[in-house]
KETI-403259 format. One record per residue (C-alpha): z, x, y; residue in one letter. Coordinates in steps of 0.1 Angstrom, whole numbers. Each point is the difference from the previous one (the first is absolute). Example, Ala and Ser with C-alpha at 12.3 -4.5 7.8 and 13.67 -1.06 7.14 Angstrom:
BEGIN
((78 123 -45) 'a')
((-7 14 34) 's')
END
This chain:
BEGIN
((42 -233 -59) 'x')
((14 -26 22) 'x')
((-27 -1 31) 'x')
((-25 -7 -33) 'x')
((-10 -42 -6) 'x')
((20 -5 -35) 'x')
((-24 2 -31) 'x')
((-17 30 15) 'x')
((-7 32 -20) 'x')
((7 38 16) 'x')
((-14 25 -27) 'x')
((2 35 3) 'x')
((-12 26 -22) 'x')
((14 35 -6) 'x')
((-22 32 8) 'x')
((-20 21 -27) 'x')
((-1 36 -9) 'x')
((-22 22 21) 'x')
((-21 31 -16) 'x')
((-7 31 17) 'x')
((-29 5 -31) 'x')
((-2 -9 -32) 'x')
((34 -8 -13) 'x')
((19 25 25) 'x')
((15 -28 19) 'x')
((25 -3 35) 'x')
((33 -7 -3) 'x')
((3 -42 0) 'x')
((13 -18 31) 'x')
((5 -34 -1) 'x')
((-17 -22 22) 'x')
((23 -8 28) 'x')
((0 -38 3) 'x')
((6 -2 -36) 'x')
((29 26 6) 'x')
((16 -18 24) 'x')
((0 -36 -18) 'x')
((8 17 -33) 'x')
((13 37 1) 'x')
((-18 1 -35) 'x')
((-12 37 1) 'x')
((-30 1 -28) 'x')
((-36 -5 0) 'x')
((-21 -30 -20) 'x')
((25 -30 15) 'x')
((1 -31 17) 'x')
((20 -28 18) 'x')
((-8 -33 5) 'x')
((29 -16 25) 'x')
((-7 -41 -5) 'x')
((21 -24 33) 'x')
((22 -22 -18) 'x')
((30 -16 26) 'x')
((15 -10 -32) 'x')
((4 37 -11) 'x')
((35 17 7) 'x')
((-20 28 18) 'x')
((-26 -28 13) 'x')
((-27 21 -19) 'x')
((-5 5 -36) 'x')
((-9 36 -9) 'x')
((-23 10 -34) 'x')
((-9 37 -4) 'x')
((-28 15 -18) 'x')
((4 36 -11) 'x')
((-17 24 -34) 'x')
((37 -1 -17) 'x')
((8 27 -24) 'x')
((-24 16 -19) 'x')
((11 27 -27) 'x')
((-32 22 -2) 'x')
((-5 -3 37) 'x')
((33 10 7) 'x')
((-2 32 -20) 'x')
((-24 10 30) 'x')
((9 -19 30) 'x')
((37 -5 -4) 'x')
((21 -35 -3) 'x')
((-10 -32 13) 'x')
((21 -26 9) 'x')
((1 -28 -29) 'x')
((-7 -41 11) 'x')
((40 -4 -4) 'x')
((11 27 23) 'x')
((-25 -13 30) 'x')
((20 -33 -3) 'x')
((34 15 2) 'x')
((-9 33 23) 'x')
((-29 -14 24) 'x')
((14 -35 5) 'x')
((-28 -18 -14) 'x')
((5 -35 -17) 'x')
((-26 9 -24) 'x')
((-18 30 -14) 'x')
((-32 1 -19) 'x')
((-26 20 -10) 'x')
((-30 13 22) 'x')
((-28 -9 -25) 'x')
((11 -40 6) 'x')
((-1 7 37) 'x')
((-29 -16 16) 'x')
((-3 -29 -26) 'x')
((41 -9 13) 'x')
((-18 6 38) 'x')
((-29 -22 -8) 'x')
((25 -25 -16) 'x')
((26 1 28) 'x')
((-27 0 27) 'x')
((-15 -40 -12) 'x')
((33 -10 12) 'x')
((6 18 30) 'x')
((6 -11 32) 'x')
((-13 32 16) 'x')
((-10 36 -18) 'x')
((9 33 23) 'x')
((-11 34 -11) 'x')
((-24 28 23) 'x')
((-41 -4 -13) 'x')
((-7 36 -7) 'x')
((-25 12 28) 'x')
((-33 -2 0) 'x')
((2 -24 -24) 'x')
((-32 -18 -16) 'x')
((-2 -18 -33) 'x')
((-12 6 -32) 'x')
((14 -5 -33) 'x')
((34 9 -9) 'x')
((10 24 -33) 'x')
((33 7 -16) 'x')
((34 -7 9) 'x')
((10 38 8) 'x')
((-32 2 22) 'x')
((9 -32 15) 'x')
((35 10 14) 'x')
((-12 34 7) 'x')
((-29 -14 29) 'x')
((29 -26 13) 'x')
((23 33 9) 'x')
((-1 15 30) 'x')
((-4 36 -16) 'x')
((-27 -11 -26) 'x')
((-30 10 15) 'x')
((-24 -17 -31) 'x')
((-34 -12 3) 'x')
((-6 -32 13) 'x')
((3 -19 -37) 'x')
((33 -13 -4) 'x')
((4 -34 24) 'x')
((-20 -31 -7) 'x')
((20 -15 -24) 'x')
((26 -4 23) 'x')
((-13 -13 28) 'x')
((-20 -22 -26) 'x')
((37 -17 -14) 'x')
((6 -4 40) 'x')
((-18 -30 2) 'x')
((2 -12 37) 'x')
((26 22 7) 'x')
((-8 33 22) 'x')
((22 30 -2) 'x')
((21 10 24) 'x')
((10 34 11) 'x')
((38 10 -15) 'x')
((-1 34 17) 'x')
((7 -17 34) 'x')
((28 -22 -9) 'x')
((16 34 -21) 'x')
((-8 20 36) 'x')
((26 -27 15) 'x')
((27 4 -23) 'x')
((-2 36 -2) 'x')
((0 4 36) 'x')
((37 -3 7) 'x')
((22 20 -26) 'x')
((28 -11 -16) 'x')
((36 19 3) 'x')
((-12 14 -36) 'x')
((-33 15 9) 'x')
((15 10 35) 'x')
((20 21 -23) 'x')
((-22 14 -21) 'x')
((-23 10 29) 'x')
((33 15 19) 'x')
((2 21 -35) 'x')
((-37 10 0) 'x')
((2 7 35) 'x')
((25 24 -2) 'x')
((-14 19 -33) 'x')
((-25 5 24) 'x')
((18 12 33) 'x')
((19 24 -22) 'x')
((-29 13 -17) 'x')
((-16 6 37) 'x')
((33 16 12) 'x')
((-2 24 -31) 'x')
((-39 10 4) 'x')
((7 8 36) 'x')
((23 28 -16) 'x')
((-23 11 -24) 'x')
((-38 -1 26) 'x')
((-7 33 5) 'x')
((-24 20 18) 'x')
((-30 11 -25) 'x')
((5 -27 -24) 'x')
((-23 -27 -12) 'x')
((2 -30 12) 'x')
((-6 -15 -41) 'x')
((31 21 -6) 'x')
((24 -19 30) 'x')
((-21 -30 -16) 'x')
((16 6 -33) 'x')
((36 9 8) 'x')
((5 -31 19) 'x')
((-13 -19 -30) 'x')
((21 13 -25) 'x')
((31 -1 22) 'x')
((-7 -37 3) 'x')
((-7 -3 -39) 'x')
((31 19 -8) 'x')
((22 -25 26) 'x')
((-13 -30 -20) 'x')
((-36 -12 14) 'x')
((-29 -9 -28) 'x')
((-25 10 22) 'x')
((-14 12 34) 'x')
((-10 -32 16) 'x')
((-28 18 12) 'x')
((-23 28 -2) 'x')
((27 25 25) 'x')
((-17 12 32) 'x')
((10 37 10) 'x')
((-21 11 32) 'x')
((6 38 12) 'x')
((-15 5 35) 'x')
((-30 -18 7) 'x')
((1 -17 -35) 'x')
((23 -23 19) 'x')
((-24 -13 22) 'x')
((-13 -17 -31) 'x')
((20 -39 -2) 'x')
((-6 0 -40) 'x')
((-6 44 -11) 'x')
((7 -3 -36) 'x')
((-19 33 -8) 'x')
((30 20 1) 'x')
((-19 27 -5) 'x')
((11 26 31) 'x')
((26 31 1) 'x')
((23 -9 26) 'x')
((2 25 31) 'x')
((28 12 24) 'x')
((-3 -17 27) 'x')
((-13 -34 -12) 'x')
((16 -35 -1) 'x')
((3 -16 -33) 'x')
((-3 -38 -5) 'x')
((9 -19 -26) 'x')
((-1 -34 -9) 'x')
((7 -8 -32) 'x')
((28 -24 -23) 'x')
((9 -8 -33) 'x')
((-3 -31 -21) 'x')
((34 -13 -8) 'x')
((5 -29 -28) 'x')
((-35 -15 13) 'x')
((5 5 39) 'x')
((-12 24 19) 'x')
((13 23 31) 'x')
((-25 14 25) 'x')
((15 25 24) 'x')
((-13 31 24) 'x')
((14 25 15) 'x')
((-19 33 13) 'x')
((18 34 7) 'x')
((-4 34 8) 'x')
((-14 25 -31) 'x')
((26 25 14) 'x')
((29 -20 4) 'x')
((-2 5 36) 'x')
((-22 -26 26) 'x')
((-18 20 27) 'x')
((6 -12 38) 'x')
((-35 -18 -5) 'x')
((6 -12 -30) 'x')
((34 -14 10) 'x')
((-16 -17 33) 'x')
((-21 -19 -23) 'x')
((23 -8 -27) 'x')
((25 -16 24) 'x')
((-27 -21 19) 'x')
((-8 -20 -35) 'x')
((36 5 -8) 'x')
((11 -22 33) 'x')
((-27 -23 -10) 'x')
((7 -5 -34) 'x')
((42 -6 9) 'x')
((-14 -29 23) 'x')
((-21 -19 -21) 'x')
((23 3 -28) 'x')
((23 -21 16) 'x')
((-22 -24 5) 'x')
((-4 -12 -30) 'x')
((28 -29 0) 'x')
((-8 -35 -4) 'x')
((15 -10 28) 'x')
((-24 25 17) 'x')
((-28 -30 -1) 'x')
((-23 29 -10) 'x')
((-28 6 -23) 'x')
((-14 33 -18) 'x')
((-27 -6 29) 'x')
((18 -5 28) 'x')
((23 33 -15) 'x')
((-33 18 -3) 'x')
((-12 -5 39) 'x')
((32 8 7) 'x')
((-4 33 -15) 'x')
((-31 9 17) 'x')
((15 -10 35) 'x')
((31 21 -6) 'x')
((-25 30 -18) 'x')
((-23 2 32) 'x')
((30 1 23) 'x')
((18 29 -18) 'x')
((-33 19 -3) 'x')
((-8 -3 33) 'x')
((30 16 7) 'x')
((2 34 -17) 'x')
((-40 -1 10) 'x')
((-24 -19 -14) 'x')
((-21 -18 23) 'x')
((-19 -33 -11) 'x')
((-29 0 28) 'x')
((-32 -21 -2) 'x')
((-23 15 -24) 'x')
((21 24 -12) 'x')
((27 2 -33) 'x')
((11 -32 -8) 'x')
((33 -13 -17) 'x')
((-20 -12 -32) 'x')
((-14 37 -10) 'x')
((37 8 0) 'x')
((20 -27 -10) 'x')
((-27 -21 -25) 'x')
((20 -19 -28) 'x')
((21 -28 5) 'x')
((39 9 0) 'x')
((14 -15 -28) 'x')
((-3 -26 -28) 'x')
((21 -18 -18) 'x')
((11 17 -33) 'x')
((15 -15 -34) 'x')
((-13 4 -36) 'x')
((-34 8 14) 'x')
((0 33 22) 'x')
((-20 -21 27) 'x')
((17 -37 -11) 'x')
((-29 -25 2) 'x')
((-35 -1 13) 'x')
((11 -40 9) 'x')
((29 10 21) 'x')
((-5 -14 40) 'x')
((4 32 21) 'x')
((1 -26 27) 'x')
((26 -19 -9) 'x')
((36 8 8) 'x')
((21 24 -22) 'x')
((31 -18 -17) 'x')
((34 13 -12) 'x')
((-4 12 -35) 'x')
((-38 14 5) 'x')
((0 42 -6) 'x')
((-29 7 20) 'x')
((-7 43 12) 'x')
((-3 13 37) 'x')
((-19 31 -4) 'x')
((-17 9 36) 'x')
((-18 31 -2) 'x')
((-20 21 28) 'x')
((-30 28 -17) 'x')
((-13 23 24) 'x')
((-38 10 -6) 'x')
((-5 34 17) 'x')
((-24 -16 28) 'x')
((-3 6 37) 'x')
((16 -26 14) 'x')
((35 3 -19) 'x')
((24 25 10) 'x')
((-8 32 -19) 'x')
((34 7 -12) 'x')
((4 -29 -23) 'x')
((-34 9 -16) 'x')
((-2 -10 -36) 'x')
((36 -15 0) 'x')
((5 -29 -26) 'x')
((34 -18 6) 'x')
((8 -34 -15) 'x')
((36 -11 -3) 'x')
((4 -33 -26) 'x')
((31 -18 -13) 'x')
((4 -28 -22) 'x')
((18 -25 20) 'x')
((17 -35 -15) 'x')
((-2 -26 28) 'x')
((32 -16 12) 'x')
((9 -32 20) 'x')
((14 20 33) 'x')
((1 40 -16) 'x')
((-21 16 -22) 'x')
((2 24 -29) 'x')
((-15 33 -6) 'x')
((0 2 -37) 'x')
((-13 38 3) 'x')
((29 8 26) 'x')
((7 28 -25) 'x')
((-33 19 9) 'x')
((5 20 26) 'x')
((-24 2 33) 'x')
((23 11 28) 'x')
((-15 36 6) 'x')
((36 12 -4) 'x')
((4 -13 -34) 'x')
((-35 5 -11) 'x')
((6 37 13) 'x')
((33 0 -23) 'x')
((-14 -15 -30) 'x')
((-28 28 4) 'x')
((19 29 2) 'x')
((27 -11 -26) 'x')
((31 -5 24) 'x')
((31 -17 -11) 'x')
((-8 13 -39) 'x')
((-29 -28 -1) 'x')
((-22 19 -32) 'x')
((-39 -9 -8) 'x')
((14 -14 -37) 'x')
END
């Protein structure tokens, strides 16, 4: 709060049950700017965070949330009650939902400035009931276009302003507390990658791998995947984002997979791609090595003191990819294969409580100590003329969550292996490593 003009309003509203059909609905995840200036974890809820230098915080924090409700409860579970938000969630004061926009109106007549995100695509027309009200202000609402006016109405002259870019700042750089959470997510991940190595076989499915690796993350602690897991037999890994899952894995294929865990509301995002036999062919191996090289490079890039941006990292990564494709082969003549139809994502982004952190993040702007951004170059051979036939319908992307330092920086999936002689090991069960 202090880079807002004192008197101003942020206001933040918590995300809303999804439904599959009917009343067969997701699993709830909170929206993740009210996660990160709450950690209040259910549905229906609210903050307004008012400037006030004469504060001992410098802000003054009211909550809104549904409270506890005994017949609710018999189907839903517990809620937290008004006192508990106070003494758990830090806020000054607690209140109800219902009173929620009539406080916001009220607050707003005296505010300095008002901050919160205008739903997209939004157009006005009259507003409804409180409930429908906060569900069209959260980011996961997805309501009809109903809920608004009387907001902007109690406004005044004042315009919004856009919260989500002044949250993006703050949760750019992580504090020692996140950094350790996401160093914990990280490695339920790297170990749950390490342990499906051991289990991939030849003639499996790839939903199978899929689920194995999921439950070994549940069972070390995660909530949740923190995404849908990608696991790419043979060509399937020529696909950036193959979530079908659907193939039996064959002999001599590669296997990619990029999946992670969601740990205490931060996510991990790592690859690694392997032989289905435990053991890399020579062609298979040329290739691996060349992104391998690659990947080692830019990974120690990403220091502050660097100077560098997730930009300036990726061109890096395409001048370092065309020089070790050219040579083990490739050839990147006028009018023939170029480096985009096999290299064409960027290489990384940064990573925190969302998997990809914020859309407002400057890829151009230099990477600072504290940022956990990925490196993840990858190469995808289509079987076409002009690309050496041996590495036909070879997928290989290598990615690792990496915590940016001043001078050195931090693999937090270091525990993932992608040496060919560990990846080889893990595969084939050396030094008593087990697929449970």
């Amino acid at each position: 709060m202090e880079n807002l003009p004192e008197g101003s309003l942020a206001v933040c509203v918590a995300g809303q049950m999804k439904y599959m059909s009917g009343q067969i609905f997701y699993k709830f995840r909170q929206s993740s700017d009210f996660w990160y200036l709450t950690g209040f974890d259910e549905p229906d809820a609210a903050v307004i965070l008012e400037k006030r230098s004469s504060s001992p915080r410098g802000y003054y924090m009211r909550m809104f949330s549904v409270g506890t409700d005994t017949a609710k409860e018999k189907w839903d579970g517990a809620r937290t009650c008004q006192e508990d938000v106070v003494q758990f969630f830090g806020a000054d004061e607690a209140e109800p939902i219902s009173v929620f926009p009539a406080v916001l109106r009220n607050l707003s007549a005296a505010a300095s400035r008002v901050y919160f995100d205008l739903p997209k695509g939004y157009k006005r027309t009259r507003a409804v009931t409180p409930k429908s009200f906060l569900k069209y202000l959260s980011p996961s609402g997805g309501a009809s276009r109903k809920e608004y006016d009387h907001l902007l109405d109690s406004l005044g002259n004042l315009k919004p302003e856009p919260l989500a870019p002044e949250v993006a700042r703050l949760r750019a750089i992580k504090s020692k507390y996140e950094q350790e959470v996401m160093r914990q997510a990280a490695d339920i991940s790297a170990r749950a990658h390490n342990k499906t190595m051991r289990f991939t076989e030849p003639g499996m499915a790839e939903h199978a791998v899929a689920a194995h690796f999921e439950y070994l993350c549940a069972r070390d602690g995660a909530q949740r995947p923190a995404y849908v897991p990608v696991v790419a037999s043979g060509p399937n890994g020529l696909i950036i984002h193959y979530t079908s899952n659907n193939q039996l894995i064959a002999d001599d294929e590669m296997v990619l997979i990029d999946a992670g865990c969601e740990y205490n509301g931060y996510a991990s995002d790592i690859t690694r791609t392997f032989p289905a036999n435990g053991s890399f062919t020579p062609e298979q191996a040329t290739l691996y090595n060349a992104v391998l090289t690659v990947q080692k490079q830019l990974v120690s890039l990403c220091t502050e003191s660097s100077g560098m941006s997730i930009i300036q990292i990726h061109w890096e990564s395409c001048n370092l990819l065309r020089k070790e494709l050219e040579r083990i082969g490739f050839r990147f003549v006028l009018g023939a294969g170029t480096l985009d139809t096999l290299y064409p994502h960027l290489v990384g982004h940064p990573v925190g409580i969302d998997l990809h952190e914020s859309s407002h993040a400057d890829r151009n702007a230099p990477i600072k100590k504290g940022m956990v951004i990925t490196i993840e170059p990858g190469i995808y051979v289509p079987p076409l003329p002009e690309f050496p036939k041996a590495f036909h319908n070879i997928g290989i992307r290598i990615e690792d969550e990496v915590l940016v330092g001043e001078k050195h920086p931090v693999v937090l999936s270091v525990n993932a292996p992608k040496e060919i002689a560990d990846i080889e090991g893990s595969c084939q069960g050396l030094l008593g490593l087990t697929a449970f």
